[in-house]
C-alpha positions as a Markdown table, in Angstrom:
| # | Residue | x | y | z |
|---|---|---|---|---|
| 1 | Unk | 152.1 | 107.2 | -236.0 |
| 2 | Unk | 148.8 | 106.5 | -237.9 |
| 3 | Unk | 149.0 | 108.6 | -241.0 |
| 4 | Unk | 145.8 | 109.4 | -242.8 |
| 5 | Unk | 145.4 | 109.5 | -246.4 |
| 6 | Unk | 145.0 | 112.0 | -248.3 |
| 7 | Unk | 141.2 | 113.5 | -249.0 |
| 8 | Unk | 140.3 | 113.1 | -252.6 |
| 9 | Unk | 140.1 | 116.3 | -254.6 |
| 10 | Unk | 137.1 | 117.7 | -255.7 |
| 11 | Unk | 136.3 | 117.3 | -259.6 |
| 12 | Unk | 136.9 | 121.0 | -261.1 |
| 13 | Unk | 134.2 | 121.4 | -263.9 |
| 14 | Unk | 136.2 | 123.1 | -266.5 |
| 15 | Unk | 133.9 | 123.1 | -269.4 |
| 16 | Unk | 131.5 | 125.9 | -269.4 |
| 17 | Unk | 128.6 | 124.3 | -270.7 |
| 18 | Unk | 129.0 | 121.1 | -268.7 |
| 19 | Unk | 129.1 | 124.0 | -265.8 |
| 20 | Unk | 125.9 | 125.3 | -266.5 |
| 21 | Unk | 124.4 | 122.3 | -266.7 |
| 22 | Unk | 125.4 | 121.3 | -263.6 |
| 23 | Unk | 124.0 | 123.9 | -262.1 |
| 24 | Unk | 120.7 | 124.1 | -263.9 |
| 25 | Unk | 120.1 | 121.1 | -262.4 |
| 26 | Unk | 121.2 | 121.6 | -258.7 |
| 27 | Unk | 118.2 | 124.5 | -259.5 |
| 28 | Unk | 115.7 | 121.9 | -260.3 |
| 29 | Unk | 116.8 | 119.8 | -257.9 |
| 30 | Unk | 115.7 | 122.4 | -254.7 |
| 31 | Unk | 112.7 | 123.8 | -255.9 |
| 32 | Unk | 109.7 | 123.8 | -253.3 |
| 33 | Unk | 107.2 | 121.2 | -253.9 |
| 34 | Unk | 104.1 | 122.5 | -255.0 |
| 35 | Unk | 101.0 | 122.9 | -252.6 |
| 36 | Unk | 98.8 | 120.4 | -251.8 |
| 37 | Unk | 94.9 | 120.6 | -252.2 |
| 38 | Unk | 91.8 | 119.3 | -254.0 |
| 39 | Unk | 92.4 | 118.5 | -257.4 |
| 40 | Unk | 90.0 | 120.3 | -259.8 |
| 41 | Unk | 86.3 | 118.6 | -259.3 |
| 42 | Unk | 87.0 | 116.9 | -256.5 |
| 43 | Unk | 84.8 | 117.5 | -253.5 |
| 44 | Unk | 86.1 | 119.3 | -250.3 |
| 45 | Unk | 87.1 | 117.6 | -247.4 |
| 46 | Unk | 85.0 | 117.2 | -244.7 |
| 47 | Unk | 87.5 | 119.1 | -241.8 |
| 48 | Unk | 87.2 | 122.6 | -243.8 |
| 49 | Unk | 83.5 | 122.7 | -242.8 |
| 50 | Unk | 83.4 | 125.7 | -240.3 |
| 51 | Unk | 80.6 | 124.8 | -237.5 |
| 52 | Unk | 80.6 | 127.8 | -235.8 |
| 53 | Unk | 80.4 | 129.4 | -239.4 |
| 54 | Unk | 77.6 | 126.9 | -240.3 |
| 55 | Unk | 79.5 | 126.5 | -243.3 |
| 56 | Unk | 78.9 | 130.7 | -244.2 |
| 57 | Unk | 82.2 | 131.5 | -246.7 |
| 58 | Unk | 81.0 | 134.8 | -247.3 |
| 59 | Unk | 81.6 | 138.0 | -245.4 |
| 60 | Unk | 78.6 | 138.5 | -244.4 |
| 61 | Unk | 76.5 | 138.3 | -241.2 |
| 62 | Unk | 74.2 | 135.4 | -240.9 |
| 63 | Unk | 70.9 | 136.0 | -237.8 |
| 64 | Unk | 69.8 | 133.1 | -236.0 |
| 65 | Unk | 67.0 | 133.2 | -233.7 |
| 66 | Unk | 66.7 | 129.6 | -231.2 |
| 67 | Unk | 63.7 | 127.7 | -229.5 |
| 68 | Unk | 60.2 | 129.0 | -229.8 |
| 69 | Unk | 58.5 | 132.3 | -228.5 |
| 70 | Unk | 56.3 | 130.2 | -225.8 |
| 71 | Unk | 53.7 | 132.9 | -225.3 |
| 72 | Unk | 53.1 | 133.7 | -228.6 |
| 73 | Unk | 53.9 | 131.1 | -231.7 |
| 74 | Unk | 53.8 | 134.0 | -234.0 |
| 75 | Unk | 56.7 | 136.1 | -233.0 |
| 76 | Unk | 59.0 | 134.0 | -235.0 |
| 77 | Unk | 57.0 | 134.7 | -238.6 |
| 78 | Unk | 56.7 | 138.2 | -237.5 |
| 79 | Unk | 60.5 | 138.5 | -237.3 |
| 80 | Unk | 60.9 | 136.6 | -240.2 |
| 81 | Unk | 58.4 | 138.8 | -242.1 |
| 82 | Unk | 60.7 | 142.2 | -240.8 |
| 83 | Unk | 63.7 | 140.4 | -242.3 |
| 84 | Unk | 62.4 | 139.5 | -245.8 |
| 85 | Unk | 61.1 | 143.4 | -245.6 |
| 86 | Unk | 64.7 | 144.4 | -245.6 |
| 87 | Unk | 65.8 | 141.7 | -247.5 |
| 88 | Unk | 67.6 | 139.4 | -244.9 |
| 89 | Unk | 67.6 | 135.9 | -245.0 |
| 90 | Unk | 68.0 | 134.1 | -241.2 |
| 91 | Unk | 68.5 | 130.8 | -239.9 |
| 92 | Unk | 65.5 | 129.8 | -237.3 |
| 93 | Unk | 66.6 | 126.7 | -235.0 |
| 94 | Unk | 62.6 | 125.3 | -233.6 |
| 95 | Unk | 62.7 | 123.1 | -230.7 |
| 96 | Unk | 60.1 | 120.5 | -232.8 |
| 97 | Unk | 58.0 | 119.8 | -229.6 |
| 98 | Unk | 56.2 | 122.8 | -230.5 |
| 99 | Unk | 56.8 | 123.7 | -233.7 |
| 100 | Unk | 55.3 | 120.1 | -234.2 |
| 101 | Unk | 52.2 | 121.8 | -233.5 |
| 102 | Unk | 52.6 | 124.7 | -235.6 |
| 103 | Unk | 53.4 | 123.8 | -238.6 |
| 104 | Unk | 52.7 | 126.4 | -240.5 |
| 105 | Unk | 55.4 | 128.5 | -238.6 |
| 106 | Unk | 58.2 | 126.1 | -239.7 |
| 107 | Unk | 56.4 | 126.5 | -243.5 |
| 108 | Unk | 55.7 | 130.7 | -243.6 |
| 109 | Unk | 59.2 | 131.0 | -242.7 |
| 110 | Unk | 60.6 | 129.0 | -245.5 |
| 111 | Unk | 58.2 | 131.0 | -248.3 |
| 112 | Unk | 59.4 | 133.9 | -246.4 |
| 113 | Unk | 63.4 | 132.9 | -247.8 |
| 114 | Unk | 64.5 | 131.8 | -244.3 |
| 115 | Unk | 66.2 | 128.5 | -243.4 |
| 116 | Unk | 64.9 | 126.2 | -240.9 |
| 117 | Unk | 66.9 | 124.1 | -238.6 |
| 118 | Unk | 66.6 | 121.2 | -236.4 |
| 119 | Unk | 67.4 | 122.1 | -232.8 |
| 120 | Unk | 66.0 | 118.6 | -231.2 |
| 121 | Unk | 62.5 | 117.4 | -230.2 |
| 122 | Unk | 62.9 | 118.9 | -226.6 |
| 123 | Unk | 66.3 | 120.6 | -226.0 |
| 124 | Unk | 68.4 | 118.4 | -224.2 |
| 125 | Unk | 71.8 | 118.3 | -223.2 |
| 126 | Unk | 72.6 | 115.6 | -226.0 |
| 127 | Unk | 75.8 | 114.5 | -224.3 |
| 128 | Unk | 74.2 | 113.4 | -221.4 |
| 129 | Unk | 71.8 | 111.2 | -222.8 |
| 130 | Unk | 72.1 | 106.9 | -223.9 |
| 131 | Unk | 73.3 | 106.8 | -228.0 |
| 132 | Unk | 69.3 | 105.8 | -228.6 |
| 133 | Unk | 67.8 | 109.0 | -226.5 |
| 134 | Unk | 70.3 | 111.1 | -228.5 |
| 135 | Unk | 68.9 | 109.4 | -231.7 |
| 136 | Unk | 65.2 | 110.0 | -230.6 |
| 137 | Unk | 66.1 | 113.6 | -230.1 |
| 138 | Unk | 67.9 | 114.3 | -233.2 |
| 139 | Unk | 65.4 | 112.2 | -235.3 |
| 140 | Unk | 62.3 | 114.0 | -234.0 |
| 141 | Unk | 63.5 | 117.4 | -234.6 |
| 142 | Unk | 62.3 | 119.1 | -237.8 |
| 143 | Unk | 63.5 | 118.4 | -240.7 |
| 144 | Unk | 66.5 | 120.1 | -241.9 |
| 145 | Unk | 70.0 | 119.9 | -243.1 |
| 146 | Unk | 70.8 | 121.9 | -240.6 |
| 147 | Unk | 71.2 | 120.8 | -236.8 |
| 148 | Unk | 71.8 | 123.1 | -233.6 |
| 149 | Unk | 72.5 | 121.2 | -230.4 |
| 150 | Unk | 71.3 | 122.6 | -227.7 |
| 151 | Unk | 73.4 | 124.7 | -225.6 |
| 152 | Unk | 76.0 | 124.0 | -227.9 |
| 153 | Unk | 76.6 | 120.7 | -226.4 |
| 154 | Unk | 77.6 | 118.1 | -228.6 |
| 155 | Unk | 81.0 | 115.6 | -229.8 |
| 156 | Unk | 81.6 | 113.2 | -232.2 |
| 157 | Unk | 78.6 | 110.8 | -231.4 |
| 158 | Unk | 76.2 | 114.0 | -231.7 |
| 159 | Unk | 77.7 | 114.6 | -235.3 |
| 160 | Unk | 77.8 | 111.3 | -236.5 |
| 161 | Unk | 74.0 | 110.6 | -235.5 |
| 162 | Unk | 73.1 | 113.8 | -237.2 |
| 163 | Unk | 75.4 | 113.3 | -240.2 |
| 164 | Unk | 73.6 | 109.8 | -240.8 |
| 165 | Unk | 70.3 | 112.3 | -241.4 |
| 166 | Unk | 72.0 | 114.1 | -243.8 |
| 167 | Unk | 72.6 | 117.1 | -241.5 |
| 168 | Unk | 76.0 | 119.1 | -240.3 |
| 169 | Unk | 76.3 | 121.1 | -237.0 |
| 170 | Unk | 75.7 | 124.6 | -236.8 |
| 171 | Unk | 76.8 | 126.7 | -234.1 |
| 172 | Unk | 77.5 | 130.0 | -233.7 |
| 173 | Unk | 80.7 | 132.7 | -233.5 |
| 174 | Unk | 78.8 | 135.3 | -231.4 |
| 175 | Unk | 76.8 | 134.3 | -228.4 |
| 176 | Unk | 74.2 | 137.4 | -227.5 |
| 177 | Unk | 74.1 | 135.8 | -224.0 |
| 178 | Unk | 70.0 | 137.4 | -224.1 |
| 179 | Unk | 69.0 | 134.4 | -222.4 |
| 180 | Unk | 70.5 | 135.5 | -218.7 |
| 181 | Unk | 68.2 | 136.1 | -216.1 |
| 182 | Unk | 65.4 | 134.2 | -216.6 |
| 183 | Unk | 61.6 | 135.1 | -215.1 |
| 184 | Unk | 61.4 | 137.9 | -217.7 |
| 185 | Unk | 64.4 | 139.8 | -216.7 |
| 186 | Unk | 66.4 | 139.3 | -220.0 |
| 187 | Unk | 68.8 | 141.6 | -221.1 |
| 188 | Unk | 67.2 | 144.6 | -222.4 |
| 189 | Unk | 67.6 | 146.1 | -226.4 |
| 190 | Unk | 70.4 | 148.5 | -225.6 |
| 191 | Unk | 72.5 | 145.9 | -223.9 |
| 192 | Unk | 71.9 | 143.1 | -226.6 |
| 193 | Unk | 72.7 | 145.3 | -229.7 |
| 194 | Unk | 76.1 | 146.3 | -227.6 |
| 195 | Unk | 76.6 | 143.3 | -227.2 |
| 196 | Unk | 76.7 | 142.7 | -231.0 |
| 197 | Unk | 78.3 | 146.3 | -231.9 |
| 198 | Unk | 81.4 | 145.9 | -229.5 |
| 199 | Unk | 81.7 | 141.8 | -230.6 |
| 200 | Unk | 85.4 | 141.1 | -232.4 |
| 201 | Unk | 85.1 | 141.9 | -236.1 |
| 202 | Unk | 86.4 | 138.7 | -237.2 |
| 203 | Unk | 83.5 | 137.3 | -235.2 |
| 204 | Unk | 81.1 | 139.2 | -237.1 |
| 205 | Unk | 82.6 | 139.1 | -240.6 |
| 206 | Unk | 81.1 | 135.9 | -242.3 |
| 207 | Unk | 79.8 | 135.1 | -238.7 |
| 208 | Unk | 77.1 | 133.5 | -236.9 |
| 209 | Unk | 75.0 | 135.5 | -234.4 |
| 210 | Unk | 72.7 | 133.7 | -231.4 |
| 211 | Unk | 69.7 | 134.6 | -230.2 |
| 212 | Unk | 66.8 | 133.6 | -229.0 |
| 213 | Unk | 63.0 | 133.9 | -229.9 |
| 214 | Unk | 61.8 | 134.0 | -226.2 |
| 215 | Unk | 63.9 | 136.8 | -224.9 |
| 216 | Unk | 64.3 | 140.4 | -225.7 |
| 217 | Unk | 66.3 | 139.6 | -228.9 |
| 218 | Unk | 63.4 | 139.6 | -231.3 |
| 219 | Unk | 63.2 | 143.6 | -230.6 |
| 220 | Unk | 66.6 | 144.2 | -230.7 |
| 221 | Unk | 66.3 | 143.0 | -234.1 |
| 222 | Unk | 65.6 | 146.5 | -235.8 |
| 223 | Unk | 68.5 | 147.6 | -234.5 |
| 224 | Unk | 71.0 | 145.9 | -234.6 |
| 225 | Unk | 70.8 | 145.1 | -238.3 |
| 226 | Unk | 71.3 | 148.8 | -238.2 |
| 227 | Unk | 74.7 | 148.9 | -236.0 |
| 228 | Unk | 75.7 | 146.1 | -238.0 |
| 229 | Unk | 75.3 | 147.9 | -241.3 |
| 230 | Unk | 76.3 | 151.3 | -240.1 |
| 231 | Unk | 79.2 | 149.2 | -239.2 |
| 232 | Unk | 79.7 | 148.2 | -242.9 |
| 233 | Unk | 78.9 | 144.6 | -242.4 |
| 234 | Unk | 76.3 | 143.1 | -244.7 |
| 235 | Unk | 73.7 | 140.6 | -244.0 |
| 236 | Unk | 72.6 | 137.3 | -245.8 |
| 237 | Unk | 70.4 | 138.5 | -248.6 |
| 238 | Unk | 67.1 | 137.1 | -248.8 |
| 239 | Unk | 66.5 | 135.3 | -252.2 |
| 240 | Unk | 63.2 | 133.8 | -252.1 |
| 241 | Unk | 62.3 | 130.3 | -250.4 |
| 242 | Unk | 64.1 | 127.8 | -249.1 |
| 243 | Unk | 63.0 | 124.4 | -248.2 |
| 244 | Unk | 64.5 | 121.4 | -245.7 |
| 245 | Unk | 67.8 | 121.1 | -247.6 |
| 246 | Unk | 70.6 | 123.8 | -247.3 |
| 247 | Unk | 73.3 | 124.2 | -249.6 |
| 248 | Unk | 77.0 | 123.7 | -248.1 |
| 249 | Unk | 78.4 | 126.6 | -248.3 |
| 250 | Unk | 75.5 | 128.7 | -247.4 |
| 251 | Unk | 74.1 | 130.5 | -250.1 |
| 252 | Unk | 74.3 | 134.4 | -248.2 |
């Protein structure tokens, strides 16, 4: 018969300091490690960037109004003149194809506190396009720190080519949709400010709103800045002029 020998015994601490010590340091020993993060000063990373945020940390609402108003170049400073009445900064993404030949729209809306964003030369789908169309697109598009791709379309190749002009992607959290229809039968006011009343809060808090400068949205406007507040949401405040380069996080 195989016998096996005997298990040691375990050590008995009888002294109880040596005890206390021992177990002071088991203690020690099992703590959690602390959390990781940024050091103090250091800059941070890149993959906390929010871009349907457009880098907005705060809680409140940020308006963004796409393309151009095609039958009347205007419409776009005339919002933007409603907005700084009430104290509300926007975001303004020009197709450059036109504003190229206003100028002064891109301008009035920056003394008028709004940002300005590049949203291409002519509003492809970027994806679809050779890596030196896409270039050409994004290059030719106004000025900004700020970039939109059209229809939302874009990947790595789309970021890189705009991060290499010193711009980040800016997309959006709630999508008005006022573009349906086409031929002048766009959504009409009531149905785009339900649209943004009945949106998901956490879409809306520190959120992105899309519309567009040629549809009905640039009348709906009026109101729903007031849903929105009556709500008890607030609104990117207006603090004066901005000019092509956009602080990260936004300054609402």
């Amino acid at each position: 018969m195989l016998h096996m020998s005997p298990a040691p015994r375990t050590l008995r601490v009888r002294s109880p300091f040596v005890a206390a010590l021992a177990a002071l340091l088991l203690t020690l020993c099992c703590l959690p490690a602390a959390a990781s993060g940024p050091a103090p000063g250091r800059p941070v990373p890149a993959d906390s960037y929010d871009r349907s945020r457009c880098g907005n940390t705060s809680k409140r609402v940020l308006l963004t109004l796409d393309d151009w108003s095609y039958d009347h170049a205007e419409r776009a400073t005339e919002v933007g003149a409603y907005l700084k009445g009430r104290r509300i900064r926007a975001a303004f993404f020009l197709i450059n194809e036109y504003a190229s030949q206003y100028p002064e729209v891109a301008r009035t809306l920056r003394r008028q506190g709004h940002w300005v964003g590049n949203h291409t030369w002519s509003h492809p789908h970027l994806t679809g396009l050779s890596e030196e169309a896409a270039r050409k697109e994004i290059g030719d598009g106004v000025k900004s720190s700020l970039f939109r791709p059209p229809y939302g379309d874009y990947g790595p190749r789309e970021e890189r080519i705009a991060a290499d002009r010193g711009a980040r992607v800016c997309t959006w959290t709630v999508d008005t949709l006022d573009w349906e229809g086409g031929d002048g039968r766009f959504p009409d006011v009531a149905t785009l400010r339900a649209r943004v009343r009945n949106a998901p809060a956490a879409d809306k808090r520190g959120g992105v709103i899309l519309g567009h400068l040629f549809s009905r949205f640039p009348d709906a406007v009026p109101g729903i800045v007031d849903d929105l507040r009556d709500q008890g949401y607030s609104l990117c405040r207006n603090t004066g002029p901005t000019t092509t380069v956009i602080a990260d996080p936004l300054r609402c």
